[in-house]
C-alpha positions as CSV (number, residue, x, y, z in Angstrom):
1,X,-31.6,-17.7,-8.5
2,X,-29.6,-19.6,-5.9
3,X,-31.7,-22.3,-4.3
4,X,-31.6,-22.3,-0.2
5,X,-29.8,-25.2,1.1
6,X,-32.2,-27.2,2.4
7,X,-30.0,-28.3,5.8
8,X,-30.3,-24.2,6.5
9,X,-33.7,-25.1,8.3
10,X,-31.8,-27.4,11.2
11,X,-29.2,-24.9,11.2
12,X,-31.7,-22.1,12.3
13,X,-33.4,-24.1,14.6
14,X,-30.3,-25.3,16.1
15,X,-29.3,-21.9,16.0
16,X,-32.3,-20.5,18.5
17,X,-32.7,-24.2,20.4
18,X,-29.5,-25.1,21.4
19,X,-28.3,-21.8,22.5
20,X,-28.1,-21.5,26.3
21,X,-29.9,-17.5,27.2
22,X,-26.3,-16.4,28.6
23,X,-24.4,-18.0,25.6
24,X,-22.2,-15.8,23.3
25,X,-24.6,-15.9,20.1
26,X,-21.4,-16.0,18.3
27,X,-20.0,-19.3,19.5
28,X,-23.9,-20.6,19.3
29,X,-23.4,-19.8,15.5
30,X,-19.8,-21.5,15.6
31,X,-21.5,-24.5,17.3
32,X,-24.8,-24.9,15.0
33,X,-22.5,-24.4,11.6
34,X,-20.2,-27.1,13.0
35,X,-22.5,-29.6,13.2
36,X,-24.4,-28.7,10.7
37,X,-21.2,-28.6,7.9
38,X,-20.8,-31.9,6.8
39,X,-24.5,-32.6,5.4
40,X,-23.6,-28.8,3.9
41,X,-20.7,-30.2,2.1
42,X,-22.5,-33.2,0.9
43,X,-25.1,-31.0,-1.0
44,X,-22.5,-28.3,-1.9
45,X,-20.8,-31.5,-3.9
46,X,-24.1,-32.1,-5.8
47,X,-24.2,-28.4,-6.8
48,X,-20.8,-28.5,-8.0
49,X,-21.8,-31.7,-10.2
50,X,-24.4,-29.9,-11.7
51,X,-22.1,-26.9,-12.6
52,X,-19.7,-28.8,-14.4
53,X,-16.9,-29.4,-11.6
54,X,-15.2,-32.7,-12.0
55,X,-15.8,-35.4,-9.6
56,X,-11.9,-35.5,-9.2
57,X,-11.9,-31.9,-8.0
58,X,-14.5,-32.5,-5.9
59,X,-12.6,-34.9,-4.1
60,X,-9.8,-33.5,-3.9
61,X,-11.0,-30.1,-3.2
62,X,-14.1,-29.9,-1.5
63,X,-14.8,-33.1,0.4
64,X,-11.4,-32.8,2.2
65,X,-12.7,-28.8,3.2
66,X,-13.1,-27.9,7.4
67,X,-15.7,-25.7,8.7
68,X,-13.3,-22.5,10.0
69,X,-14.9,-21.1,13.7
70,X,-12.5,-18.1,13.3
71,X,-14.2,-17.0,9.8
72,X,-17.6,-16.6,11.6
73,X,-16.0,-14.5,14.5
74,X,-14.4,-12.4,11.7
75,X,-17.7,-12.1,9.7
76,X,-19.5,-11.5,12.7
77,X,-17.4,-9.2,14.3
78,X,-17.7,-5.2,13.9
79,X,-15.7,-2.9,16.3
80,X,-16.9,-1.2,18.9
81,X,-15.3,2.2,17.4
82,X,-15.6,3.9,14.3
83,X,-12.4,4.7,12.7
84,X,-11.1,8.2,11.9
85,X,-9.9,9.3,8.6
86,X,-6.2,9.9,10.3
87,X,-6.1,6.7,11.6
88,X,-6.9,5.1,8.4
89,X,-5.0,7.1,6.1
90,X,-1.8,7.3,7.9
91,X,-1.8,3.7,8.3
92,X,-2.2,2.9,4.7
93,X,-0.4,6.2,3.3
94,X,3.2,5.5,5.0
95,X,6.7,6.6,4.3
96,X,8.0,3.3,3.4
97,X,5.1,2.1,1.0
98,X,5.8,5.4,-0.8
99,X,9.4,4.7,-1.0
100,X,8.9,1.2,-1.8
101,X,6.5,1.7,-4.8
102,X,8.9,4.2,-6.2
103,X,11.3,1.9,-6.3
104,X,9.1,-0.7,-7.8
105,X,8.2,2.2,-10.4
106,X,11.5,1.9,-11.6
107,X,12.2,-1.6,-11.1
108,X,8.5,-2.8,-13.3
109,X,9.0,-0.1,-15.7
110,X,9.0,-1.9,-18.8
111,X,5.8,-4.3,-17.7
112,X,3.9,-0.7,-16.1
113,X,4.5,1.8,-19.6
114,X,3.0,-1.4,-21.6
115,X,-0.1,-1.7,-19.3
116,X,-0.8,1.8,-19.3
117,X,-0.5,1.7,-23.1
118,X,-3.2,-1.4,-23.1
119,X,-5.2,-0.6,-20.4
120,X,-4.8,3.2,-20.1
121,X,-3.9,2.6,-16.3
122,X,-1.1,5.1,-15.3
123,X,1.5,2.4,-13.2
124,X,1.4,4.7,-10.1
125,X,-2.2,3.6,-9.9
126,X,-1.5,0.0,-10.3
127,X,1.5,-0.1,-7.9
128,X,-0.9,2.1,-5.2
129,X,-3.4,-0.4,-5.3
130,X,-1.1,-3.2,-5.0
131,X,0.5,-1.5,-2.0
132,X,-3.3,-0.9,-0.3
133,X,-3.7,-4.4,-1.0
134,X,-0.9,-6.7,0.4
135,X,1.9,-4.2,0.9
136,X,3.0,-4.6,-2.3
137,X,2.8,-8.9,-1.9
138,X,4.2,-8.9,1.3
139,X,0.9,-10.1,2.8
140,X,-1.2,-12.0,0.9
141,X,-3.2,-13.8,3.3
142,X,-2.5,-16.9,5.1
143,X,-6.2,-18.1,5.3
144,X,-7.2,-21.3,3.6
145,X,-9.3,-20.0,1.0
146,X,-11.1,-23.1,-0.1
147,X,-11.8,-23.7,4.1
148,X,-13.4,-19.8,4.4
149,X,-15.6,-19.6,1.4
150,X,-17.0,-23.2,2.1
151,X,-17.8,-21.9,5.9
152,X,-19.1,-18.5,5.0
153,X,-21.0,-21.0,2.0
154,X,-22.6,-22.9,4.7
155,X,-23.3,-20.0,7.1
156,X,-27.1,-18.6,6.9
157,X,-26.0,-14.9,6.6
158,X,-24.7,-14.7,2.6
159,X,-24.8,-18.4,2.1
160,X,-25.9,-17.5,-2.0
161,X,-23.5,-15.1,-2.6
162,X,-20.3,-17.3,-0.7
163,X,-21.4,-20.9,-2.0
164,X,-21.2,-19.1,-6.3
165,X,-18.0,-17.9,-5.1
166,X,-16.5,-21.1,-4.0
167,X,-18.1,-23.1,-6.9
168,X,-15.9,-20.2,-8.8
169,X,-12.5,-21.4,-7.1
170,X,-13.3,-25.0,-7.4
171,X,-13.4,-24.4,-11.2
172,X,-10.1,-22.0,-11.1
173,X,-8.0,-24.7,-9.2
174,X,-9.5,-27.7,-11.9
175,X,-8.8,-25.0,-14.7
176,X,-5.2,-23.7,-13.7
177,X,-4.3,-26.9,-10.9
178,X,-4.2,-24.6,-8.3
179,X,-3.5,-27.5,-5.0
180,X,-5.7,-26.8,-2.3
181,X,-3.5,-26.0,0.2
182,X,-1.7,-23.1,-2.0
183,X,-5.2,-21.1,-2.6
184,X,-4.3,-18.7,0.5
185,X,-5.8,-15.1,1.1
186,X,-8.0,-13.1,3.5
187,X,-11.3,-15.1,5.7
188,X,-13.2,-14.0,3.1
189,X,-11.7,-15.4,0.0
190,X,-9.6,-12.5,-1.7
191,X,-6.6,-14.0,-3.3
192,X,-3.2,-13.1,-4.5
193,X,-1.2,-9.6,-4.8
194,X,-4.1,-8.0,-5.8
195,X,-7.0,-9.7,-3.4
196,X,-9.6,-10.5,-6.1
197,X,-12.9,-12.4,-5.4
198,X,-12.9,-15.9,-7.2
199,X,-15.6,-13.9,-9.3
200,X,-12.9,-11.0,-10.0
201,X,-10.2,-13.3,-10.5
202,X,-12.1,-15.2,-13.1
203,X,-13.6,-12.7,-15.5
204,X,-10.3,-10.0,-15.1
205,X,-7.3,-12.2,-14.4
206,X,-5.3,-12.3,-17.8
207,X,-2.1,-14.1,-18.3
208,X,0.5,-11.7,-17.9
209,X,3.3,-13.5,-18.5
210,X,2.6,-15.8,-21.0
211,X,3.0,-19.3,-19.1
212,X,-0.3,-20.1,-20.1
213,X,-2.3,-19.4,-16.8
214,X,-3.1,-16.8,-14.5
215,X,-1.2,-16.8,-11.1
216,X,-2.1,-14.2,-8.8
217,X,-0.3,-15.5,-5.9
218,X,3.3,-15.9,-7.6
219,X,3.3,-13.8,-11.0
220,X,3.4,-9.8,-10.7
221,X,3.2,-9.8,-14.0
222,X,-0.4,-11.4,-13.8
223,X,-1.4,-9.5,-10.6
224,X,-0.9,-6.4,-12.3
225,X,-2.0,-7.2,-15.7
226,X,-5.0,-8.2,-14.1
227,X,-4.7,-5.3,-12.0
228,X,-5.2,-3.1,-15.2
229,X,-7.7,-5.0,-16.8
230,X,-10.3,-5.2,-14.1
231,X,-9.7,-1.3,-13.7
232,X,-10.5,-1.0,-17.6
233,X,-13.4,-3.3,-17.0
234,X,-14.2,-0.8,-14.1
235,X,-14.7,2.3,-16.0
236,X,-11.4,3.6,-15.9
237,X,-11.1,6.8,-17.6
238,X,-8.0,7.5,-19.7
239,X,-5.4,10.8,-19.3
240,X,-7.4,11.6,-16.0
241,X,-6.6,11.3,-12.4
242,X,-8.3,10.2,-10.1
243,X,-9.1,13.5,-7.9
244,X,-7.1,16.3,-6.0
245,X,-6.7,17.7,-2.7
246,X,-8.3,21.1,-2.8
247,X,-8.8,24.5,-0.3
248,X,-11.9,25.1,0.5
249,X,-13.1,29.3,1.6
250,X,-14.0,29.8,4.7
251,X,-17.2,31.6,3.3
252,X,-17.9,28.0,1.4
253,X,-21.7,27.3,1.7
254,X,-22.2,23.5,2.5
255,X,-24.8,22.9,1.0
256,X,-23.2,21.8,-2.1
257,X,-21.3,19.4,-0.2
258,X,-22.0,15.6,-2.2
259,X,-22.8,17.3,-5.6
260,X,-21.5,16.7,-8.5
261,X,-20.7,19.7,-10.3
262,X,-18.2,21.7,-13.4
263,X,-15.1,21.8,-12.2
264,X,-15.9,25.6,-13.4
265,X,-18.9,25.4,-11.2
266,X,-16.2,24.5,-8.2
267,X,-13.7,27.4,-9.0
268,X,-17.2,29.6,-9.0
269,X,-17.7,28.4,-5.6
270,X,-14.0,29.8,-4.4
271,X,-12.4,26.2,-4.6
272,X,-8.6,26.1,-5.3
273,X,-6.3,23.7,-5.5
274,X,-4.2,22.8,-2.6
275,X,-1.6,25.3,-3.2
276,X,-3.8,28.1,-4.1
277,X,-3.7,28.1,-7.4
278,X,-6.6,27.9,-9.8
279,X,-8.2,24.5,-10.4
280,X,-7.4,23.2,-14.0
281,X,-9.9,24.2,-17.0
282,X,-10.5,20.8,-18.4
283,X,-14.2,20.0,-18.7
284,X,-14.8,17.7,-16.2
285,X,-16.9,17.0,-13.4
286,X,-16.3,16.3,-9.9
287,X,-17.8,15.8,-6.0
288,X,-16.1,17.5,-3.0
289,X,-15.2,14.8,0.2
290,X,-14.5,16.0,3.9
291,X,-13.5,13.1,5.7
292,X,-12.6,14.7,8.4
293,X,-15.2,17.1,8.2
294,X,-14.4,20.9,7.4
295,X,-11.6,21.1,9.7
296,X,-9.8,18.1,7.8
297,X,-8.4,18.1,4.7
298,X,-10.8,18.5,1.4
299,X,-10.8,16.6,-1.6
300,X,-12.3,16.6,-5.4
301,X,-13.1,13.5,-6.6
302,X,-13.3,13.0,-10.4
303,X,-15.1,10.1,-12.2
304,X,-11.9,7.8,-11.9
305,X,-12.6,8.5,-7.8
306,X,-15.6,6.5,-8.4
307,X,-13.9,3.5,-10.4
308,X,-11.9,3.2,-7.6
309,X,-14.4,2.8,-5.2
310,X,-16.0,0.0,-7.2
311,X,-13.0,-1.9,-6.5
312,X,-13.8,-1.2,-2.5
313,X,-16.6,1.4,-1.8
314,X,-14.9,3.0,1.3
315,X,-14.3,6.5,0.7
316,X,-11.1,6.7,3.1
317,X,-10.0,4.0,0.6
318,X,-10.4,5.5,-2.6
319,X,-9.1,8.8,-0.9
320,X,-5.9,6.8,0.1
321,X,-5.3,4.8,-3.2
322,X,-5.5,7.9,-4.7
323,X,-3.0,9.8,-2.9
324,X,-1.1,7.3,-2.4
325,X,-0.3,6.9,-6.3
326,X,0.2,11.1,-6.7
327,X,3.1,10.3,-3.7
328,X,4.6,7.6,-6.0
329,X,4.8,9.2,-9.3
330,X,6.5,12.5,-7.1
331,X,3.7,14.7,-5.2
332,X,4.4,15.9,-2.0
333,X,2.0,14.8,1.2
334,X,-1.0,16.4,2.0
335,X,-1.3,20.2,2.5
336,X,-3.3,20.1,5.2
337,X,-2.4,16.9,6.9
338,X,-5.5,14.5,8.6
339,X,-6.3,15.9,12.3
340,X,-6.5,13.6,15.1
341,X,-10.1,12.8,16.2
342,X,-12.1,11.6,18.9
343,X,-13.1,7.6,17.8
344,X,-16.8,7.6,18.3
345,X,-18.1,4.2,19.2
346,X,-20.9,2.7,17.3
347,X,-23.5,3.1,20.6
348,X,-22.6,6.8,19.8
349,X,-24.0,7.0,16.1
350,X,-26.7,4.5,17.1
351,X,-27.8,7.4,19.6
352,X,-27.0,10.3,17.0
353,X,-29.1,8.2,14.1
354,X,-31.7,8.0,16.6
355,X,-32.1,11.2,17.4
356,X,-32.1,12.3,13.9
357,X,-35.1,10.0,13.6
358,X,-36.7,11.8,16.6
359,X,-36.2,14.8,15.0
360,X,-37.7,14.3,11.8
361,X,-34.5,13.9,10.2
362,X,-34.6,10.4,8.6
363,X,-31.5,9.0,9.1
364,X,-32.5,5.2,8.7
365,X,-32.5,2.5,10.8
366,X,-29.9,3.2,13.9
367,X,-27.5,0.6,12.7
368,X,-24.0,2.4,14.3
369,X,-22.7,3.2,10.6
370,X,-22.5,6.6,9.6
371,X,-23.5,6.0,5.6
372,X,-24.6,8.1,2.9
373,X,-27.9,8.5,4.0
374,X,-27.3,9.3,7.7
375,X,-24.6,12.0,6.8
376,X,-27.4,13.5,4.8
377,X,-29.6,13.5,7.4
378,X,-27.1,15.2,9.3
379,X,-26.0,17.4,7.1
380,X,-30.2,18.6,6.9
381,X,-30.0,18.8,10.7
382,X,-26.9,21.0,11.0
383,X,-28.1,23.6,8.4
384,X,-31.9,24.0,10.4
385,X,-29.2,24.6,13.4
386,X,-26.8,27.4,11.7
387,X,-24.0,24.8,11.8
388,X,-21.4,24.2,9.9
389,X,-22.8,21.9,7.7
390,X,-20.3,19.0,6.5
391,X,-21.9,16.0,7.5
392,X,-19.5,15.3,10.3
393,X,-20.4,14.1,13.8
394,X,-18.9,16.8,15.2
395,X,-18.7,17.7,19.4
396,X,-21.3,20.6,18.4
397,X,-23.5,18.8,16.2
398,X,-23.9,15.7,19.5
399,X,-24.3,18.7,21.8
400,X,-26.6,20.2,19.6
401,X,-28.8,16.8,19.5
402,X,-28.9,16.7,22.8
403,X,-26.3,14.2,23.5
């Protein structure tokens, strides 16, 4: 187990000492990791001593590294409103990206066929998440990676997990020569076309094209090589996809809303696909999604929904990935297209989650995020009300709760 730094006991007290009351507790944080950085770095070069990293790389690499204010305003930060599944999808889902990674389609043709013959990943798949993930490597990230994971490293919040993932880059840039100043990607470390964690990029990054290293930032070839090999890695299942958008009766009893179930079961349960047609007879199994609640569009999501969301465990991401890919390899857009909602702010699900609580509907602690867990709750209070029970925070369910 990762031993606690042991400079994170001035940090904390500089942390509730040197803080004036009407201070920002964000820029105290900025001001107590600044100071407290350099003796940080000093011990973060004896760790990477004892895990093998080369004195060279060390100073080269970490000694020369800055403590980054604007990575603990981005960790810190969470906005003030939720976001709705329209907003999110139609952002990601665009006209252009779909055009773009049809062309691509064509362009990587040769590289895609051979992957999906290795890896059994189908190439709209790959080129989808590639799209979701730097707009197909037009943004990669222009954050010093070395600079963020050393700051979020010496930060108190996920020190363990951030200082294994930068003793991880320190060892790819010694094993491929990556410079410094060329490991670029998001605050929080992802790297390359595809945005993999130092962790991801060293167990699933694989030589793609043969120059004897793994390059996510400049090789497509790697990038979606690796692409296919984490998803393998992942769980990916062969000659399936990855879910469907589906119509949902009006008689539908909500109930079995977050069940995993036949898709004979579904069809029992007046489910159709999108067009109306019968849902296929294959023998598999899958859960139903509202994102949008019932008045959204409905979605089954089969076991490779759920690979994709251990890549990023969002729903609305693993919704959008998916049909995002169907638009590439030829599907039309949605049937019934995302409505525009109301963005509830996080005091407004705090209140909700509390008032399931009140209620005896345990919703967790009111933390302003509408998980699992709360939507259950929810869903439990909406059927002792007679309402439509989808888990949503609908206008009826606040008024309902009193709110």
């Amino acid at each position: 187990m990762f031993r606690v730094l042991s400079w994170f006991p001035l940090l904390l007290a500089t942390q509730t000492l040197a803080a004036p009351q009407n201070e920002d507790p964000v820029e105290a944080l900025i001001k107590a990791g600044e100071a407290a950085f350099p003796q940080c770095i000093v011990e973060l070069q004896d760790k990477a001593l004892n895990e093998g990293i080369s004195q060279q790389t060390i100073d080269s690499h970490l000694k020369p590294l800055k403590f980054v204010p604007r990575v603990i305003e981005l960790d810190r930060s969470q906005p003030e409103f939720t976001q709705t599944f329209a907003n999110y999808f139609d952002k990601r889902v665009t006209d252009w990206r779909v055009s773009k990674g049809r062309e691509l389609l064509v362009e990587h043709k040769v590289l895609l066929d051979k992957l999906k013959r290795e890896y059994g990943v189908p190439p709209q798949y790959l080129l989808s998440f590639w799209g979701m993930e730097t707009n197909f490597g037009g943004y990669k990230g222009k954050m010093p990676v070395l600079d963020s994971l050393a700051t979020l490293a010496c930060d108190s919040r996920r020190s363990g997990f951030f200082t294994q993932e930068l003793m991880t880059a320190l060892k790819l840039s010694q094993k491929y020569g990556f410079a410094a100043a060329d490991m670029q990607g998001s605050w929080a470390g992802a790297m390359g076309h595809t945005q993999f964690m130092p962790s991801a990029y060293a167990s699933y990054a694989v030589d793609g094209d043969g120059d004897g290293k793994a390059d996510l930032w400049n090789s497509i070839d790697d990038a979606l090589t690796s692409a296919a090999n984490f998803l393998a890695h992942l769980g990916w299942q062969r000659n399936e996809r990855w879910g469907r958008e589906v119509r949902v009766p009006e008689s539908f009893d909500y109930q079995h809303l977050g069940q995993k179930k036949s898709l004979a079961d579904w069809q029992a349960l007046g489910l159709t696909q999108s067009n109306g047609k019968v849902l296929p007879q294959a023998q598999m199994e899958a859960r139903l999604y509202l994102p949008a609640g019932h008045e959204g569009p409905a979605f089954l999501g089969y076991d490779n929904f759920q690979v994709i969301q251990r890549w990023n465990r969002s729903e609305f991401y693993a919704i959008s990935v998916g049909h995002l890919a169907d638009r590439i390899s030829g599907a039309g857009r949605l049937a019934k297209a995302p409505p525009q909602q109301t963005r509830l702010s996080r005091a407004q699900i705090k209140a909700l989650q509390q008032k399931l609580n009140e209620q005896g509907f345990d919703a967790g602690k009111p933390d302003g995020i509408l998980g699992r867990n709360s939507r259950a709750s929810l869903q439990a209070f909406q059927l002792s009300k007679g309402l439509v029970a989808d888990g949503f925070p609908s206008a009826e369910t606040f008024k309902a709760l009193g709110l």
